[in-house]
PAMI-303130 format. One record per residue: residue in one letter; x, y, z of N, C-alpha, C, O in turn. Coordinates in steps of 0.1 Angstrom, whole numbers, padded with zeros to 4 digits, always signed. Last residue first. Example, Ala and Ser with C-alpha at 12.3 -4.5 7.8 and 13.67 -1.06 7.14 Angstrom:
s+0128-0022+0071+0137-0011+0071+0129+0000+0079+0134+0011+0080/a+0132-0057+0078+0123-0045+0078+0132-0033+0078+0142-0033+0085/
//
This chain:
x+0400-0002-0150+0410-0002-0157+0420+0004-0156+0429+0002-0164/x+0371-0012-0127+0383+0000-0129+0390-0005-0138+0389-0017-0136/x+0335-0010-0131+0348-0025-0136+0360-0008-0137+0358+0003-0143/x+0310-0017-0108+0319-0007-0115+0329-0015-0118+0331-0026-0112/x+0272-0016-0116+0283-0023-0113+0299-0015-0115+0300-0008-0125/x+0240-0013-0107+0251-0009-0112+0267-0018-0108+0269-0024-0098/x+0205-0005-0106+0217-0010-0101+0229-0010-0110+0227-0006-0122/x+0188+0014-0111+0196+0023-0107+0209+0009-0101+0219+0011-0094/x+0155-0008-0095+0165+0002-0109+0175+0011-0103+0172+0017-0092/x+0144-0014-0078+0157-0024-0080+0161-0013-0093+0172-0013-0098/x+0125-0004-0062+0119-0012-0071+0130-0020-0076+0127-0032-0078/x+0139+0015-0051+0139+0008-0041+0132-0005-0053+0137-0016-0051/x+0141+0036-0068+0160+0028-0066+0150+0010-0053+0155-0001-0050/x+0129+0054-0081+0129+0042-0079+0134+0029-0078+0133+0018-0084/x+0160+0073-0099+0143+0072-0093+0142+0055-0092+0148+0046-0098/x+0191+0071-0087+0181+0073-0097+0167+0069-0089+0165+0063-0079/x+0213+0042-0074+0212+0055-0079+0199+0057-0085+0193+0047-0089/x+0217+0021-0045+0213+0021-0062+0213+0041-0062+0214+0049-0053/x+0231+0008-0025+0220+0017-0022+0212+0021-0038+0200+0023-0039/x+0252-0010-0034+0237-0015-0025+0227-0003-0030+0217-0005-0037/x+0266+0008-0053+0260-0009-0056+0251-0012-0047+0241-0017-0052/x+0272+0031-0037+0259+0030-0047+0255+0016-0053+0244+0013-0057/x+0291+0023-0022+0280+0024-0016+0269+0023-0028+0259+0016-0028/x+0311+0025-0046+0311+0014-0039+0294+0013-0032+0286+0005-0037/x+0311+0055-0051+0302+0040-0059+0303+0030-0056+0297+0022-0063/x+0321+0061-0023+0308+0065-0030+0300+0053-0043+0290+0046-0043/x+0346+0053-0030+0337+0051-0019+0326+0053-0019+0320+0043-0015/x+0353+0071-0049+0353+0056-0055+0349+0049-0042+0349+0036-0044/x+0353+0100-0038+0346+0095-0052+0347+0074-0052+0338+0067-0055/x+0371+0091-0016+0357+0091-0016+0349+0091-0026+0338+0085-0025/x+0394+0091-0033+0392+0075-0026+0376+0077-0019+0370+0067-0017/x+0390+0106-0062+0396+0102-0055+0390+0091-0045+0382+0083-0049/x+0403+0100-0101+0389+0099-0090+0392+0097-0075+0396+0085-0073/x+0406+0117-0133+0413+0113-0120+0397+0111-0107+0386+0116-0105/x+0395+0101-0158+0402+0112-0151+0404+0107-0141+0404+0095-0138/x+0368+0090-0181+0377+0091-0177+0388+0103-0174+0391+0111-0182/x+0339+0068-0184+0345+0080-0178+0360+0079-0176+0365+0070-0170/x+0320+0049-0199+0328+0048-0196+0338+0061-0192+0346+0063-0201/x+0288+0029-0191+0294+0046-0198+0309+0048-0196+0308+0050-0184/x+0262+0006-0206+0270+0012-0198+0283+0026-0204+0286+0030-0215/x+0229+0003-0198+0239+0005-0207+0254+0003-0198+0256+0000-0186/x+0197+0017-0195+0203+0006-0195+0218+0007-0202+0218+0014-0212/x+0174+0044-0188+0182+0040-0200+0191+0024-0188+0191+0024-0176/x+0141+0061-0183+0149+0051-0185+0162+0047-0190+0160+0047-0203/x+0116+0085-0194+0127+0074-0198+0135+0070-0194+0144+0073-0201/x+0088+0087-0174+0099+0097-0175+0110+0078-0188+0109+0066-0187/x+0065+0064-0174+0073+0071-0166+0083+0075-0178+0085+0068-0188/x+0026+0066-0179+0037+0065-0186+0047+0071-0180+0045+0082-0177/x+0007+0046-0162+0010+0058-0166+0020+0059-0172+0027+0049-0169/x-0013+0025-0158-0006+0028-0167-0001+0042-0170-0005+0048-0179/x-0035+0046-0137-0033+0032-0144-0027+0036-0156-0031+0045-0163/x-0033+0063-0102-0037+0058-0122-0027+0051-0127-0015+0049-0124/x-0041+0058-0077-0051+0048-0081-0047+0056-0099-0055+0055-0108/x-0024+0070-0060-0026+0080-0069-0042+0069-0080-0051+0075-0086/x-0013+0042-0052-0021+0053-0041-0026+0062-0049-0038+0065-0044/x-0007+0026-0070-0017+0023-0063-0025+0037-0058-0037+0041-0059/x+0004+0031-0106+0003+0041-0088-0006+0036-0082-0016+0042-0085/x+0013+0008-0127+0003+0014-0118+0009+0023-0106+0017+0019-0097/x+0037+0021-0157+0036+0016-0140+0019+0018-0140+0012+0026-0147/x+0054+0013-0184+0044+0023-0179+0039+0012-0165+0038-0001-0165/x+0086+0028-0202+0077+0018-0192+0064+0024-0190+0060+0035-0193/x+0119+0026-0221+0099+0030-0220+0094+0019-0210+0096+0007-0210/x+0150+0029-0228+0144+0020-0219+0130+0028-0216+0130+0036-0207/x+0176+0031-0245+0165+0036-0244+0159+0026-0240+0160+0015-0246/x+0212+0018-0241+0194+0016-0248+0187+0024-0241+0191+0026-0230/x+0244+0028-0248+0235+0029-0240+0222+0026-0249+0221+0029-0261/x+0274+0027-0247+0265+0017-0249+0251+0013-0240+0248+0005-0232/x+0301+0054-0246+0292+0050-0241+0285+0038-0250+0290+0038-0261/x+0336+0071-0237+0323+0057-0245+0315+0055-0235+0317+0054-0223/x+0345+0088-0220+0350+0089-0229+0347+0075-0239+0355+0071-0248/x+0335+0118-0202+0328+0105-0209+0335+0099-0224+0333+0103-0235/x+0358+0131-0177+0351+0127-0195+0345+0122-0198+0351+0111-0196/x+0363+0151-0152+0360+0135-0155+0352+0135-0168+0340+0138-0169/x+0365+0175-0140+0377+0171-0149+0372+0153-0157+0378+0146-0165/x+0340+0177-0125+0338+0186-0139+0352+0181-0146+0352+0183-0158/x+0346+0159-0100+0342+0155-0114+0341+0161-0123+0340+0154-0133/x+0356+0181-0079+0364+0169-0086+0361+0165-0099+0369+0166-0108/x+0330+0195-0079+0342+0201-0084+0351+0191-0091+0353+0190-0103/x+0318+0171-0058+0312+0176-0073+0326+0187-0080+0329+0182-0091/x+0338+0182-0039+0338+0161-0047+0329+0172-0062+0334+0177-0072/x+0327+0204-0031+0342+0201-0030+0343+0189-0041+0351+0190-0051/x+0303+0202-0026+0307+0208-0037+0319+0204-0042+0322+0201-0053/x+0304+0182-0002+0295+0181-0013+0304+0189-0026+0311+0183-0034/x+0315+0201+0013+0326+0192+0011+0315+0188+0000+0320+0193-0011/x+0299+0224+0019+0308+0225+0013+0317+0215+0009+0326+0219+0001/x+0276+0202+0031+0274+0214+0016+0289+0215+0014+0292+0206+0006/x+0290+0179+0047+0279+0186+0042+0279+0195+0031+0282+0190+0020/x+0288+0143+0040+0289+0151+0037+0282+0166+0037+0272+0167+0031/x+0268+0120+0051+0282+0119+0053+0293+0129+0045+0304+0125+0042/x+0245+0126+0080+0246+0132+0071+0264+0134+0064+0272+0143+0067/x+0240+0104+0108+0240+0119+0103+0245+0118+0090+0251+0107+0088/x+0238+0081+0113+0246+0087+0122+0247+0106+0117+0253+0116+0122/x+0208+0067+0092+0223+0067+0101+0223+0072+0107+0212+0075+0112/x+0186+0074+0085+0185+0057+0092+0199+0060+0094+0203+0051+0101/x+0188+0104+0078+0173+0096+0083+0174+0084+0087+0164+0079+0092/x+0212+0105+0067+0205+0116+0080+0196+0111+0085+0194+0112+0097/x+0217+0087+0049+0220+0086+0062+0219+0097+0072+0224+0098+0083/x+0195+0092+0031+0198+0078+0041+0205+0080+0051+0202+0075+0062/x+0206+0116+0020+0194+0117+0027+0196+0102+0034+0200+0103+0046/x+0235+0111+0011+0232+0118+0029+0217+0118+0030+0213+0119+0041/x+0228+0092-0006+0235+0086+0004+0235+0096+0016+0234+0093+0028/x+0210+0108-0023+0205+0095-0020+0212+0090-0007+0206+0085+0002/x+0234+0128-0031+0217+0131-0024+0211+0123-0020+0204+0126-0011/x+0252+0114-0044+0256+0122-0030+0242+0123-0023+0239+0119-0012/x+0240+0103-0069+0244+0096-0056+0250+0100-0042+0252+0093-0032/x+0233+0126-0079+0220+0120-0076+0225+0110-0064+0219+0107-0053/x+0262+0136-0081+0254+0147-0076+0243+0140-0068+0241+0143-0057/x+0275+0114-0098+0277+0115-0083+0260+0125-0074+0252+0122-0066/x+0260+0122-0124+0260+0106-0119+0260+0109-0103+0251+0107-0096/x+0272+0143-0130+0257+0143-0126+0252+0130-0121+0242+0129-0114/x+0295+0142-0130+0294+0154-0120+0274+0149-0117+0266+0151-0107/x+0290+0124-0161+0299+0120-0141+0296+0129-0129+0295+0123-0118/x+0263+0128-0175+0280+0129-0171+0283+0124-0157+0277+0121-0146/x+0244+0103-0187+0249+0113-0176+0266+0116-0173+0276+0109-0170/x+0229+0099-0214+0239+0097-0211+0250+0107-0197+0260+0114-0198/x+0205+0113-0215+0203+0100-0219+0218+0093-0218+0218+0081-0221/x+0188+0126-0184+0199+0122-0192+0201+0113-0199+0199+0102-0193/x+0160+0151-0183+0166+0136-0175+0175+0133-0187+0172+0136-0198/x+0164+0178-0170+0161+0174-0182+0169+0156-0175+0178+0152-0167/x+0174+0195-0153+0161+0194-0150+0157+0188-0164+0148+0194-0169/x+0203+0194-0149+0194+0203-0152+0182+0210-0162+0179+0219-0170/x+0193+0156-0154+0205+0169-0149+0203+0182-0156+0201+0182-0168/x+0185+0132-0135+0180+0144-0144+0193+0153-0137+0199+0155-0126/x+0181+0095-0143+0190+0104-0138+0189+0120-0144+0190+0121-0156/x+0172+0062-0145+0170+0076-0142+0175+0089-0136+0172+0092-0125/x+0175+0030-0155+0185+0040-0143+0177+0052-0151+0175+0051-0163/x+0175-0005-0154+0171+0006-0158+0168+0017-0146+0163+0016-0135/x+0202-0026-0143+0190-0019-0140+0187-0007-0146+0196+0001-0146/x+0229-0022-0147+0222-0037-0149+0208-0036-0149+0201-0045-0154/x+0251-0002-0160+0239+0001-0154+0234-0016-0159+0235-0022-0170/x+0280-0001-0152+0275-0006-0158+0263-0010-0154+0261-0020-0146/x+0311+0021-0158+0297+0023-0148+0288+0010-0157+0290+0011-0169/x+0346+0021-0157+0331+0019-0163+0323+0017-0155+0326+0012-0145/x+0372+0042-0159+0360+0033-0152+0352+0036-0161+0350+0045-0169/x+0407+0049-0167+0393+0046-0172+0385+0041-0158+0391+0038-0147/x+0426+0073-0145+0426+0064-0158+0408+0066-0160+0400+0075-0158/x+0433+0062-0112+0437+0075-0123+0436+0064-0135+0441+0053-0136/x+0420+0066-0079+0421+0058-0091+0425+0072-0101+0422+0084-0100/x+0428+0063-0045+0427+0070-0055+0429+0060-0068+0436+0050-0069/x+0408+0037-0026+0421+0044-0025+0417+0050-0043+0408+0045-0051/x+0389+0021+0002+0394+0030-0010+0405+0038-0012+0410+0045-0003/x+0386+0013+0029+0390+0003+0022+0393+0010+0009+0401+0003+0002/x+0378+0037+0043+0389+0034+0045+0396+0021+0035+0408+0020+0033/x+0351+0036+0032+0358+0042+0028+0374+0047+0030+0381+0056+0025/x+0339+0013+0045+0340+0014+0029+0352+0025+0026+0362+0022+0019/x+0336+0020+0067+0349+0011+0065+0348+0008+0050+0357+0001+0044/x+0319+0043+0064+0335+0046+0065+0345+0037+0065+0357+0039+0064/x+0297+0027+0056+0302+0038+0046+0317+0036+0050+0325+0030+0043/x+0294-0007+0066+0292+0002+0068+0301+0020+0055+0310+0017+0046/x+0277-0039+0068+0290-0027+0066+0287-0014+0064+0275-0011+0061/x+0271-0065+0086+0271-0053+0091+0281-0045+0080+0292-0044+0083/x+0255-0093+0082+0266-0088+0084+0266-0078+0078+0262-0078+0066/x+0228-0111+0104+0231-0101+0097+0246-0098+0096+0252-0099+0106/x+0223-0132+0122+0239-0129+0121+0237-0120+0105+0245-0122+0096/x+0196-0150+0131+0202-0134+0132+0214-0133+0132+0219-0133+0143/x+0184-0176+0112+0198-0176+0120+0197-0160+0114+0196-0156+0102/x+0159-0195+0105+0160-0180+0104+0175-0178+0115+0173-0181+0127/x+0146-0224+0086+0148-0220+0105+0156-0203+0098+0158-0202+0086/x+0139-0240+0063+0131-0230+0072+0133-0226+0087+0125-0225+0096/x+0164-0246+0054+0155-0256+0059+0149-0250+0072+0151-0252+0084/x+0179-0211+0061+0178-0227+0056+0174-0235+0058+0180-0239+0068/x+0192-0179+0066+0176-0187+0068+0183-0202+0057+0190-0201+0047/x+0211-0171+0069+0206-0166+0081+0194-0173+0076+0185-0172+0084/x+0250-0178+0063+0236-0186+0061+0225-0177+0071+0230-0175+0082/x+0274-0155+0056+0268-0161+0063+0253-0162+0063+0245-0153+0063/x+0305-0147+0039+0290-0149+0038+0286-0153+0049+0295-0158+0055/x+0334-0129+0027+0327-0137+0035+0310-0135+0036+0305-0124+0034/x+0343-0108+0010+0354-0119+0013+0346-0129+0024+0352-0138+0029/x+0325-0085+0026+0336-0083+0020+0347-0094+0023+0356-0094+0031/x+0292-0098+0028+0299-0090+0036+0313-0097+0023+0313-0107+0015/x+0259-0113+0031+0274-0111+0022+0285-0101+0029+0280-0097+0040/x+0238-0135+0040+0238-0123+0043+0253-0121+0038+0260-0130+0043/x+0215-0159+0023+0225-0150+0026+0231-0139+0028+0230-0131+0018/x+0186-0183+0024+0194-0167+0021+0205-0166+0031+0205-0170+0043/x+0172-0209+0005+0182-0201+0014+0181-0186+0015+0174-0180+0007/x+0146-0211-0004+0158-0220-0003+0169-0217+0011+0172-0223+0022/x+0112-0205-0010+0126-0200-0007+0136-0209+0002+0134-0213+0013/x+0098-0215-0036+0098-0220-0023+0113-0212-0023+0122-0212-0031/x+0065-0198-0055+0082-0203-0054+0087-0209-0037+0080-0206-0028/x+0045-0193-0082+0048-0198-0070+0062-0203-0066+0068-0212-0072/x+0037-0182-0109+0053-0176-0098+0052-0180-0088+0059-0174-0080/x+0005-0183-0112+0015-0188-0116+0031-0180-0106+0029-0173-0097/x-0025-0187-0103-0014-0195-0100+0002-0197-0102+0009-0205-0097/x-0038-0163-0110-0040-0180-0115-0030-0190-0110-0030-0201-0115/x-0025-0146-0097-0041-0149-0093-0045-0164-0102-0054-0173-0100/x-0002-0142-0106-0005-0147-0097-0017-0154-0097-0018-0166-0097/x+0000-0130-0138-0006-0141-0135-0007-0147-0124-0011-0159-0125/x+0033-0118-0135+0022-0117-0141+0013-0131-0139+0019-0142-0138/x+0045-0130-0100+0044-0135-0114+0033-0126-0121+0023-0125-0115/x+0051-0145-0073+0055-0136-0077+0056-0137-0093+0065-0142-0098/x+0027-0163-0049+0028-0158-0069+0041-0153-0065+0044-0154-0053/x+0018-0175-0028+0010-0167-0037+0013-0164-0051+0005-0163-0060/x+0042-0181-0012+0031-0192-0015+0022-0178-0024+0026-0168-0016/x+0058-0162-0017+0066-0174-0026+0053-0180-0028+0049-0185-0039/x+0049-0145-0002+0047-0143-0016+0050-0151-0026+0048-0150-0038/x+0056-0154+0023+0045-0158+0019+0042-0152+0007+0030-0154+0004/x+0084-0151+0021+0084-0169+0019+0067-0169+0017+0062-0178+0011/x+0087-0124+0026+0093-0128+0013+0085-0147+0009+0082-0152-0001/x+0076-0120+0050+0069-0118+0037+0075-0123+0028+0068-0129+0020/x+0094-0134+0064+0085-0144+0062+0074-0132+0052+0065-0138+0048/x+0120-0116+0059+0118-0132+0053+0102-0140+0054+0098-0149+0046/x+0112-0095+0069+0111-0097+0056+0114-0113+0046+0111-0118+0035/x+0110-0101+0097+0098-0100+0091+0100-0096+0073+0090-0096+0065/x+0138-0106+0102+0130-0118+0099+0117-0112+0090+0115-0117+0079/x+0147-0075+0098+0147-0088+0088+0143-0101+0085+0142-0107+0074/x+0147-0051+0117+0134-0058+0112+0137-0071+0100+0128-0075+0093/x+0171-0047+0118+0167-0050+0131+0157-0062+0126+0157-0074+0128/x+0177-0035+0097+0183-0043+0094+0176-0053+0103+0173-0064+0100/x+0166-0004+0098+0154-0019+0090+0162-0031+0088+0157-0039+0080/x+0184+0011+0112+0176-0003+0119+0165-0011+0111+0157-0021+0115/x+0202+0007+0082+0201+0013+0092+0191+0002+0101+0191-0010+0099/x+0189-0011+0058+0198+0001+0063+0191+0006+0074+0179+0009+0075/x+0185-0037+0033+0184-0033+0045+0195-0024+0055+0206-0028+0059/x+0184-0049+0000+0196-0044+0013+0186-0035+0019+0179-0028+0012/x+0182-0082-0019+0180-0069-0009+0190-0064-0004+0202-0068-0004/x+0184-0104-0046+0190-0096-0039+0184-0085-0028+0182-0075-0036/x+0178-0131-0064+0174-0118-0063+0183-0115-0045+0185-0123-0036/x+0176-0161-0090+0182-0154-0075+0179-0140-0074+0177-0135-0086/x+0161-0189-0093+0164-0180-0097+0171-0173-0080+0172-0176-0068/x+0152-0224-0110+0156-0215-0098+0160-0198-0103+0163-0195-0115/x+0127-0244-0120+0143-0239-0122+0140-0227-0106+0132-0225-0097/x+0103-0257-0118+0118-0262-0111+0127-0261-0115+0136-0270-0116/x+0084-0240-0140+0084-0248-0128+0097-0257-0124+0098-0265-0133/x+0102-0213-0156+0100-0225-0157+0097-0233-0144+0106-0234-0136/x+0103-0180-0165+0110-0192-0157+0103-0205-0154+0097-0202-0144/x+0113-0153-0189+0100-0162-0182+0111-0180-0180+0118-0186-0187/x+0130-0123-0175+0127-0137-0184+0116-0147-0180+0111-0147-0169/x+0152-0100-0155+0143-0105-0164+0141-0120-0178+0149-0123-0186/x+0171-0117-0128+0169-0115-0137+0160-0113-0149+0157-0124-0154/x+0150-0103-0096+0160-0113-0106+0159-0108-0118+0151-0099-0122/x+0163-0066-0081+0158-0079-0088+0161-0094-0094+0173-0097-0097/x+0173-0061-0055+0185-0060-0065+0173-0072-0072+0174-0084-0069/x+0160-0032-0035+0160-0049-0037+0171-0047-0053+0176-0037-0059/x+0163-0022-0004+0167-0022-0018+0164-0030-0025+0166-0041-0020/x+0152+0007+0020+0159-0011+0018+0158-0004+0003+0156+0007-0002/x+0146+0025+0035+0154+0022+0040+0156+0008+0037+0158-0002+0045/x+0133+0049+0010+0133+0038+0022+0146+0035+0019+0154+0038+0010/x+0139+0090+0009+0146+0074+0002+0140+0061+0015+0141+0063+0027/x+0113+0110+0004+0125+0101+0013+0127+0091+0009+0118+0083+0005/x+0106+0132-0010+0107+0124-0013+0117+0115-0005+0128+0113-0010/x+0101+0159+0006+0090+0150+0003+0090+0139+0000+0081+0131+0002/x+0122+0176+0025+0124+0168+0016+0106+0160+0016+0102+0155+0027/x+0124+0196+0049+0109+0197+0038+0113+0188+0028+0106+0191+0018/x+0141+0185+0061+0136+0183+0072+0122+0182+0061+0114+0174+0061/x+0173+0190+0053+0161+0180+0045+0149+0175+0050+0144+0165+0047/x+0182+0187+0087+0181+0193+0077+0173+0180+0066+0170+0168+0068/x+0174+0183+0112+0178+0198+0110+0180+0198+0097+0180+0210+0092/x+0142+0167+0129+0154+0166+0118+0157+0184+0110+0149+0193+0105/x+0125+0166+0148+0136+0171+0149+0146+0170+0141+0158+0171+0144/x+0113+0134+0138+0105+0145+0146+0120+0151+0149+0128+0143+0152/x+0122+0127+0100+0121+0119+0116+0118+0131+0130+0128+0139+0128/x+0107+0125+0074+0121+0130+0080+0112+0126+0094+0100+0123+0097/x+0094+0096+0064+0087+0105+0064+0102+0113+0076+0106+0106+0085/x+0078+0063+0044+0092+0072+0045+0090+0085+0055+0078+0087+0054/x+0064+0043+0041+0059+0060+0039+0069+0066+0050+0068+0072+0061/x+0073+0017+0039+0068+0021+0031+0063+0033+0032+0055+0035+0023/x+0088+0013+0065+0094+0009+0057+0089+0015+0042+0097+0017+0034/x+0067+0021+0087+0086+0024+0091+0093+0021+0069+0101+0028+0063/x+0051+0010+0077+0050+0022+0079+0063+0026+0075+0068+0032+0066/x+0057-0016+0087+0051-0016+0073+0055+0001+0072+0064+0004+0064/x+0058-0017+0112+0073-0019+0107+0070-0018+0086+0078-0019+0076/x+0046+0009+0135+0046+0002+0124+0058-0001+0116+0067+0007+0114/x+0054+0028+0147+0059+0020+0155+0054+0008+0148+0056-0004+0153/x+0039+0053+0144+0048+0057+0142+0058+0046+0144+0070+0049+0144/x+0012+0039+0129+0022+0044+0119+0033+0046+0127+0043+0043+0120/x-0008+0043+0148+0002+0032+0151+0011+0035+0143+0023+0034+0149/x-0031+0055+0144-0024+0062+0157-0010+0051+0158-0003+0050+0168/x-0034+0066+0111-0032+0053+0118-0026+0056+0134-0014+0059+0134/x-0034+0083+0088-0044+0085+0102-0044+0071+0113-0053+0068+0121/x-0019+0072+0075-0014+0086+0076-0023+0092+0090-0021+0100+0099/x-0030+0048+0063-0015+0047+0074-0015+0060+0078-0008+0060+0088/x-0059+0040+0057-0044+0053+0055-0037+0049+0066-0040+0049+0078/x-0079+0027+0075-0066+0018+0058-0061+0028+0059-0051+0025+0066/x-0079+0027+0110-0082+0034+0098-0072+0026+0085-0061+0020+0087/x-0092-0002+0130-0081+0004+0125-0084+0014+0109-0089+0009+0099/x-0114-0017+0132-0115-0006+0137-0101+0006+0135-0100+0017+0139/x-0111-0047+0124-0102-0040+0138-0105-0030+0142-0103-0028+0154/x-0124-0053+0104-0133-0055+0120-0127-0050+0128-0131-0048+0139/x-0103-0058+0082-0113-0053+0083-0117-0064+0098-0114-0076+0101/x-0070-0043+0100-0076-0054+0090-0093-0053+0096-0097-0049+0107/x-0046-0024+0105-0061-0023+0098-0063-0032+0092-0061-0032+0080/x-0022-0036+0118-0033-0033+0122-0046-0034+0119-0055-0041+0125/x+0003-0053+0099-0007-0040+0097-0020-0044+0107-0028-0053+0105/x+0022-0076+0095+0017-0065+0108+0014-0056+0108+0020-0047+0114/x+0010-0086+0071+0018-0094+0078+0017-0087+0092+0010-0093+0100/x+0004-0074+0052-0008-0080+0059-0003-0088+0071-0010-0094+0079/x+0027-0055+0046+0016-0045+0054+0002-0063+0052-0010-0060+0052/x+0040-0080+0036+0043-0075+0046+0034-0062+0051+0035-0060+0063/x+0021-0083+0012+0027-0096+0021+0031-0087+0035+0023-0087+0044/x+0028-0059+0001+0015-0066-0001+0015-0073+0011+0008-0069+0020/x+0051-0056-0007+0049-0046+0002+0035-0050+0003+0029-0041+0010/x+0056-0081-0022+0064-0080-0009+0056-0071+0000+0053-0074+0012/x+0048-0069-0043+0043-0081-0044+0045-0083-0026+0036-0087-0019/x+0061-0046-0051+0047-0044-0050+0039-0056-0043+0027-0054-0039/x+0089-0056-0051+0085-0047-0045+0078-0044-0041+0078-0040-0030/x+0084-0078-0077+0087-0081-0064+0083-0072-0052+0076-0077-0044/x+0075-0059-0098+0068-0076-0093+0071-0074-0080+0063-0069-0072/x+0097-0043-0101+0085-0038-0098+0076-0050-0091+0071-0050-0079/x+0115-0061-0108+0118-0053-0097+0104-0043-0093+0103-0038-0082/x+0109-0071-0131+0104-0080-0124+0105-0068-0112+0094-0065-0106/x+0099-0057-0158+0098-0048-0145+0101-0060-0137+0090-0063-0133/x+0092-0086-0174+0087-0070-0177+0091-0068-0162+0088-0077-0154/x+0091-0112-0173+0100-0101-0184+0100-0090-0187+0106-0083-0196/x+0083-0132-0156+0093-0118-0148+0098-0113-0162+0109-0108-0161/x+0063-0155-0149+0070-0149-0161+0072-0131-0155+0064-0123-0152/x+0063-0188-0141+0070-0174-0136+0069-0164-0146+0079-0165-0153/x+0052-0220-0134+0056-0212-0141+0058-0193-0139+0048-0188-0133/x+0057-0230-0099+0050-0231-0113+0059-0220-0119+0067-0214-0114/x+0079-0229-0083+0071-0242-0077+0059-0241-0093+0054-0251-0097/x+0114-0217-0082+0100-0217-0088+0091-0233-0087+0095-0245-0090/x+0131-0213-0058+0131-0224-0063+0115-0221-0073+0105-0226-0067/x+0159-0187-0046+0147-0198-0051+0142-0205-0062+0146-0204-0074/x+0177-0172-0027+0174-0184-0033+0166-0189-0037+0163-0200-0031/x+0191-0141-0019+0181-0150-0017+0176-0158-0027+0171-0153-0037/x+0212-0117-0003+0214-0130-0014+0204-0139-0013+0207-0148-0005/x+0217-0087+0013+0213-0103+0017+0209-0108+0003+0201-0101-0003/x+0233-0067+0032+0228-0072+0016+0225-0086+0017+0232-0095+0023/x+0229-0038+0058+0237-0055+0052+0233-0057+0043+0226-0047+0040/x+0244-0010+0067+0233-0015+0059+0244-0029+0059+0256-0032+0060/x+0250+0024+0082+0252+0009+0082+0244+0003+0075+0234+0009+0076/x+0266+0053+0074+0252+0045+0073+0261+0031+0073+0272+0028+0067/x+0277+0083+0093+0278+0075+0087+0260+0066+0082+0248+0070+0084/x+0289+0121+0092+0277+0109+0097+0283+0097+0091+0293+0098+0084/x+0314+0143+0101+0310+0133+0091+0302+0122+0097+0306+0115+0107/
//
């Protein structure tokens, strides 16, 4: 059994103009950040002589833009080696959607795994130069300008300050899968899953408007050993124990659900098309009930940072669990 280490960090701010986050903010941010940080230590700036594809960049492999935004299995990886779609190695937990007001405040969330924990200043000072730019429909006029306050790095029953009155304190705090999973114990009865983020989830090969539980875990088993074969200790289940848990859940019910249909449409920078329309979406929450054991309920502990579903890194797929 592999493990994954990751910290979550809690970030403060202060809107310096008007904001308006009603749409996607988790897309805002993601796109807005991954901006800020490939200008932050990207190479290719025009006269360097540096190639713009990162893919012909002789630096990509030691790039912290790279490392973070083109994913790619690691030289000698034994399995999921032909995976195309690699999970990055962060998270964001958006702010809340709404339009925000010059000198109100708001809050939003990351998580950083594995050694992109290493790399965290450099997400603070993209984070603090998107504050001076925008994060906002309407940057380019000025609007989502914000001053970042604080941040906090969280851990279980305790916090610690790592940026305030612009100085940067390294005390990342560290958790990890197995002390998650030593901290769980068997549950018998109700849970609720409570999607806070618009969530995507396909189960045989049709995306769900209400996912069973066997299909909930299945997308969160595959997200948690691809991360942790590629930024952990290896891989924290293999095939047969995988099946083993997925078996667990065929006794697990859906027994209420309060779910919305949720429509979007994104730009693809790299694919350069516009507005495209994604797959559906749903928001809600679902209520399952049976028996769940201490790695089933280890597992969704982990899936609060790591998120579940397509475009988990944009902030959808976040979630909350209430046991009864």
């Amino acid at each position: 059994m592999g493990d994954i280490v990751l910290s979550h960090f809690d970030v403060r701010v202060s809107f310096e103009s008007d904001a308006d986050l009603a749409r996607w903010p988790g897309d805002v941010l993601r796109s807005g950040f991954g901006a800020h940080l490939r200008a932050l230590v990207c190479a290719a700036r025009p006269g360097s002589g540096a190639p713009r594809d990162c893919t012909d960049c002789q630096l990509a492999g030691v790039c912290i833009y790279d490392f973070f935004y083109n994913s790619r299995p690691p030289d000698g990886a034994k399995v999921l080696r032909k995976q195309r779609d690699i999970p990055r190695p962060f998270v964001f937990d958006p702010p809340l959607p709404g339009r925000y007001s010059a000198g109100s405040t708001a809050g939003f969330g990351f998580t950083l795994i594995g050694r992109g924990i290493d790399h965290m200043p450099y997400f603070l000072v993209a984070l603090r130069n998107l504050g001076e730019s925008g994060m906002s429909r309407g940057y380019r006029r000025g609007y989502g300008r914000f001053t970042m306050e604080s941040v906090d790095s969280i851990g279980y029953g305790t916090r610690a300050n790592i940026f305030s009155g612009g100085r940067v304190f390294n005390r990342a705090i560290r958790l990890s899968y197995r002390d998650m999973l030593r901290g769980s114990v068997d549950h018998r009865g109700e849970l609720t899953i409570r999607f806070l983020t618009p969530v995507q989830i396909k189960e045989n090969e049709q995306f769900a408007a209400i996912p069973t539980f066997r299909g909930l875990i299945s997308r969160l088993l595959f997200r948690a050993n691809a991360l942790a074969e590629f930024y952990g200790s290896g891989m924290l289940y293999d095939n047969e124990s995988v099946l083993s848990l997925l078996g667990e859940c065929r006794s697990v019910t859906v027994t209420g659900a309060r779910i919305q249909d949720v429509r979007a449409k994104r730009y693809f920078h790299r694919q350069r098309i516009k507005m495209h329309t994604l797959p559906p979406f749903f928001k809600g929450e679902v209520t399952y009930t049976g028996e769940f054991s201490r790695e089933i309920m280890a597992l969704l502990e982990l899936g609060r940072f790591i998120h579940v579903g397509k475009l988990a890194t944009f902030g959808n797929g976040l979630y909350e669990v209430v046991v009864r």
